[in-house]
N, C-alpha and C positions, 0 to 999 in steps of 0.2 A: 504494500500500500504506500510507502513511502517512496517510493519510486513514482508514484505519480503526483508527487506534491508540485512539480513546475514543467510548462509543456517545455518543447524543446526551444521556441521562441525567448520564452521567459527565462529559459533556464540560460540559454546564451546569452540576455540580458544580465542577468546574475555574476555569469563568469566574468564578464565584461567589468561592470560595475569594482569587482574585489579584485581585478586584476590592478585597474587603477586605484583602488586605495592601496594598495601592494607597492604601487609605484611611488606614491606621496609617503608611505609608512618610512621606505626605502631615502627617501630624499630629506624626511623628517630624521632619518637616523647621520645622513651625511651633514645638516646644519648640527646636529648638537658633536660630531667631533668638529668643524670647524667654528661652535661656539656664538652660531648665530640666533641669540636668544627671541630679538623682536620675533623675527620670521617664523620661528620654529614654533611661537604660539599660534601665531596667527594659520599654518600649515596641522598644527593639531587640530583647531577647532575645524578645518575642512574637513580633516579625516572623521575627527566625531560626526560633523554632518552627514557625510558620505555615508557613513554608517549606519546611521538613523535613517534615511532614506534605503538602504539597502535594505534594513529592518521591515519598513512598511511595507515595500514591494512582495518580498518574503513571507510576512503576515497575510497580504491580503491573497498570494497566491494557495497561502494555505486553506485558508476562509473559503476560497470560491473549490476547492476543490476538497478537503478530506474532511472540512467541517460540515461542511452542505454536505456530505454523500453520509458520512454517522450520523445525522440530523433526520436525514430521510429513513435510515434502515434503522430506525427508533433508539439509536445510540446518544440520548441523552446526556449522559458525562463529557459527551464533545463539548459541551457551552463550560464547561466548570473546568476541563483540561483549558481551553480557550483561555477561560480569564486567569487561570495563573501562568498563562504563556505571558500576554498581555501586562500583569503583573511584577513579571522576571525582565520584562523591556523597559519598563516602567523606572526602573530603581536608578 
C-alpha cells in the first residue's frame, strides 16, 4: 500500500524538490567552513521553507490517496493516524 502513496508524476516532483534542498543543504555546509554567517541564515531559513513545502505536497499526496481509500473500506483510524501525522509536522 505504500507504494502507492505518490503517482509517478508526483513522485518525480518529490525527487526533484529534495534533490534541490540537497543542493542548498550542500552549499549551506560550504558557507559555515568559509564562515559566512549572514548568508548561511538566511540559506537555512530557505531550506526550512523548502521543507515545509515538501511536507505539504507529501501530506496532501497522502490524503488524496491512502486516507480516502481507508476512509472508504471503513478504516476509521485513518482520520486519528492522520492527525498525529499532522501533529508530528506540526512541532
Amino acid at each position: 500500500k505504500e507504494q502507492n502513496i505518490v503517482q509517478k508524476k508526483e513522485k518525480k516532483d518529490l525527487i526533484t524538490r529534495l534533490n534541490r534542498i540537497e543542493g542548498q543543504v550542500r552549499g549551506i555546509k560550504n558557507m559555515v567552513e568559509e564562515e559566512a554567517i549572514g548568508e548561511i541564515l538566511n540559506q537555512v531559513s530557505a531550506v526550512q521553507s523548502a521543507l515545509n513545502s515538501f511536507n505539504k505536497k507529501l501530506l496532501a499526496s497522502h490524503i488524496h490517496s491512502c486516507v480516502v481509500e481507508d476512509i472508504r473500506d471503513g478504516k476509521d483510524e485513518a482520520v486519528d493516524e492522520l492527525c498525529e501525522v499532522i501533529q508530528k509536522l506540526m512541532k
